[in-house]
N, CA, C and O atoms as a printed pandas DataFrame, in Angstrom:
     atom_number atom_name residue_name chain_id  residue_number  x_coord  y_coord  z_coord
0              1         N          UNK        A               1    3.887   -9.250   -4.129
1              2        CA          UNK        A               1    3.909   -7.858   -3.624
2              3         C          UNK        A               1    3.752   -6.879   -4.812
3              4         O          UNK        A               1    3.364   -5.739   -4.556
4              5         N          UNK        A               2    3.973   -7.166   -5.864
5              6        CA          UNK        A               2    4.207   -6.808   -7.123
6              7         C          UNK        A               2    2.451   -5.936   -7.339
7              8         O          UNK        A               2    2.136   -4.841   -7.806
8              9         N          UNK        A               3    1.753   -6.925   -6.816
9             10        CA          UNK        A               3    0.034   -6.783   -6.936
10            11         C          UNK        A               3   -0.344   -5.555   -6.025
11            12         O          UNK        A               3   -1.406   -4.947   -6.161
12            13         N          UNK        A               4    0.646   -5.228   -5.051
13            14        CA          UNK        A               4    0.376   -4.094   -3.976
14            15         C          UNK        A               4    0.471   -2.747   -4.912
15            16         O          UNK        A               4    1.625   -2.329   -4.820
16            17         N          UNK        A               5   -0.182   -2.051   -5.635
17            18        CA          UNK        A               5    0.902   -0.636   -6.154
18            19         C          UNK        A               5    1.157    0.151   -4.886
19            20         O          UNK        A               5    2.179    0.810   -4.696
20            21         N          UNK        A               6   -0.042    0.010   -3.870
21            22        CA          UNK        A               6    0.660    1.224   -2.742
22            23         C          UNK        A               6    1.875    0.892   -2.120
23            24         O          UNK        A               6    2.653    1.779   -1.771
24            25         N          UNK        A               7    2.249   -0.993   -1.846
25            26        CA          UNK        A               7    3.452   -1.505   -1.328
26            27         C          UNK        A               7    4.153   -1.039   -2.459
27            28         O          UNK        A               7    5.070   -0.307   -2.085
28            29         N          UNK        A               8    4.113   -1.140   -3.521
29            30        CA          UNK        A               8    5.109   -1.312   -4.497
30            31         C          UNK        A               8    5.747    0.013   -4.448
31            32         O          UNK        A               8    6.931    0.193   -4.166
32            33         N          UNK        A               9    5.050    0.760   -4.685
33            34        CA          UNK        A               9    5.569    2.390   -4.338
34            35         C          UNK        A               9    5.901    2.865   -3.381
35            36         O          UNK        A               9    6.618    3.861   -3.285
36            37         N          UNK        A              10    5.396    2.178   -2.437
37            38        CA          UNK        A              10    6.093    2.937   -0.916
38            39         C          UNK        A              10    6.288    1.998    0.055
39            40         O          UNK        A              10    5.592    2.087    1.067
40            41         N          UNK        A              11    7.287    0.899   -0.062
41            42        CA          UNK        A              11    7.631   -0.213    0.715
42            43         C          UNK        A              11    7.530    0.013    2.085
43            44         O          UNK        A              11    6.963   -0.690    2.921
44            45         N          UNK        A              12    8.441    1.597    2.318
45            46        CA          UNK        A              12    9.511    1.415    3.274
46            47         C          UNK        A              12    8.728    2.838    4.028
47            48         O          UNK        A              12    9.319    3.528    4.858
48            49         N          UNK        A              13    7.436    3.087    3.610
49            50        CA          UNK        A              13    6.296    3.480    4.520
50            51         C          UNK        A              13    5.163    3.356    4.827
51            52         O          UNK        A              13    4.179    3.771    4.216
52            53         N          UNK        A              14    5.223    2.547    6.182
53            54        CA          UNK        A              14    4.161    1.726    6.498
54            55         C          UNK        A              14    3.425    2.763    7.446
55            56         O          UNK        A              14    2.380    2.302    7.906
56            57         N          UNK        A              15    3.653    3.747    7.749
57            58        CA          UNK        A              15    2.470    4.760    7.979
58            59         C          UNK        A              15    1.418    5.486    7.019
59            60         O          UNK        A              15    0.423    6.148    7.315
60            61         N          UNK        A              16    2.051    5.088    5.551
61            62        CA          UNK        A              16    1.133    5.873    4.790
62            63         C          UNK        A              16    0.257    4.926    5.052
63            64         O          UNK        A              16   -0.870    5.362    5.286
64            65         N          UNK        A              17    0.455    3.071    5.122
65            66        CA          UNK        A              17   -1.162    2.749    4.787
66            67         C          UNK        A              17   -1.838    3.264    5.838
67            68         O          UNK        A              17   -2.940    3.233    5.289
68            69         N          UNK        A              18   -2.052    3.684    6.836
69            70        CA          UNK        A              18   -2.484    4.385    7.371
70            71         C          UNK        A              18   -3.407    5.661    6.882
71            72         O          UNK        A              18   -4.632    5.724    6.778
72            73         N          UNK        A              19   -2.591    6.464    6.667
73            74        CA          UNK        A              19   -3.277    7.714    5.616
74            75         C          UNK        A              19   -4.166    7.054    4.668
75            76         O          UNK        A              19   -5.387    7.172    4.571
76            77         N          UNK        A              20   -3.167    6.168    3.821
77            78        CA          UNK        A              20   -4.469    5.829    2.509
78            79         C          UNK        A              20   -4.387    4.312    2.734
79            80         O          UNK        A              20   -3.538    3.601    2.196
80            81         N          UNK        A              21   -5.294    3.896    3.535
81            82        CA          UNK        A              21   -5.805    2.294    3.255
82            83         C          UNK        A              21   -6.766    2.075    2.773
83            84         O          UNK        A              21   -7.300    1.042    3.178
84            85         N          UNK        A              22   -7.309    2.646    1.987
85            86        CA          UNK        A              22   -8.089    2.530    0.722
86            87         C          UNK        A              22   -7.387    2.001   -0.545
87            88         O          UNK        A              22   -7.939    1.322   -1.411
88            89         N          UNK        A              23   -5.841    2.478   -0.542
89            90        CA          UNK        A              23   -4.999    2.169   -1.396
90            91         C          UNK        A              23   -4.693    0.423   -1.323
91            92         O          UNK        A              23   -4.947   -0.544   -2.042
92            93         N          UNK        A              24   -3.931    0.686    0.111
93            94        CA          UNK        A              24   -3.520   -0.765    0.264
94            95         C          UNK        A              24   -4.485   -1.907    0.699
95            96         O          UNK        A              24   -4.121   -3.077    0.823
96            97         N          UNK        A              25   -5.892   -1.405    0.943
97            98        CA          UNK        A              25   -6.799   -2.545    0.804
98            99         C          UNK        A              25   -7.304   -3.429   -0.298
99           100         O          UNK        A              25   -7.623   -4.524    0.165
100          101         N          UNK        A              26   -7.437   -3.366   -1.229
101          102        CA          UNK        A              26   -8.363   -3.185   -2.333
102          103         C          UNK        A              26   -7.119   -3.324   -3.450
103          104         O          UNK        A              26   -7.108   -4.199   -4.316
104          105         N          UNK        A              27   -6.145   -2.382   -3.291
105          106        CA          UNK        A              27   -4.923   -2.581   -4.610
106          107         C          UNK        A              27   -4.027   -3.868   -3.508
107          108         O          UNK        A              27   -3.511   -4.798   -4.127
108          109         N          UNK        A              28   -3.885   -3.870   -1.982
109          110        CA          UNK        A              28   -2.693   -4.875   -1.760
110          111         C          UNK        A              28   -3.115   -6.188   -2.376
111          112         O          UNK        A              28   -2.526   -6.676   -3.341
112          113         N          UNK        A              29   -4.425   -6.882   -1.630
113          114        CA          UNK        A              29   -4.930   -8.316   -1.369
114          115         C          UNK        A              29   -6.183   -8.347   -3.454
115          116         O          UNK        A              29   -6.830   -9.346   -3.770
């Protein structure tokens, strides 16, 4: 999870990936 920075920074909001899944696509996997 460590590899996520958008998880890493914002665990405990799972609506932002929403807003920015550009973030958590590409920075999660």
């Amino acid at each position: 999870m460590r590899a996520g920075g958008g998880f890493s920074r914002v665990p405990r909001a799972p609506e932002k990936q929403g807003l920015r899944p550009m973030l958590f696509g590409p920075r999660g996997p």
